[in-house]
N, C-alpha and C positions, 0 to 999 in steps of 0.2 A: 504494500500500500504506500501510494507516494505523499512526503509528508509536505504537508499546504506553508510555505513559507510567510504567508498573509493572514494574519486572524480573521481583517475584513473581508475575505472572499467572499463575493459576489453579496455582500451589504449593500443596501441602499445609501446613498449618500444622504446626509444629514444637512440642515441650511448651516452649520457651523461648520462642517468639512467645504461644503463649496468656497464657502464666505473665505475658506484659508487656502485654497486652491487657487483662486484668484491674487488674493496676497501675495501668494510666492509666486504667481507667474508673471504678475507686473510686476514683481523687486528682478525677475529675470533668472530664476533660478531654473537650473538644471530637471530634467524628466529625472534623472537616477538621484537627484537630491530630495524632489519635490515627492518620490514612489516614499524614498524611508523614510520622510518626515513626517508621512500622512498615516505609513505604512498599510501602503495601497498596491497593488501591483502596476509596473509600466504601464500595460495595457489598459487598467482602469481607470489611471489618471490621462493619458490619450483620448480615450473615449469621452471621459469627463470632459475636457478640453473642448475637446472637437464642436460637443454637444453648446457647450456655452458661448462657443467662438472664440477660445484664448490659444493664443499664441503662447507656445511653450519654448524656450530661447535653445536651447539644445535636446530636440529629438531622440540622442546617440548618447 
């Protein structure tokens, strides 16, 4: 069984996780900063992103 490196897998985002999602993506912070500060996986703060329309400053 493969062990889930994300407690919040597949969570609903909360209005206090966007609210800081956005924070860190205007100060310009990194997708691999912004995943373990939220401790979100890559892909779900992409999604997030995408979905609100923020520009993430490094992708990679």
């Amino acid at each position: 069984m493969a062990k889930e490196g994300f407690e919040r897998h597949r969570q609903p985002w909360t209005q206090d996780e966007i609210q800081k999602l956005h924070t860190l993506a205007k100060k310009g912070m990194a997708l691999k900063a912004i995943s373990k500060a939220m401790t979100r996986s890559e892909e779900s703060i992409k999604d997030r992103a995408k979905a609100d329309g923020l520009a993430i400053a490094k992708l990679r």
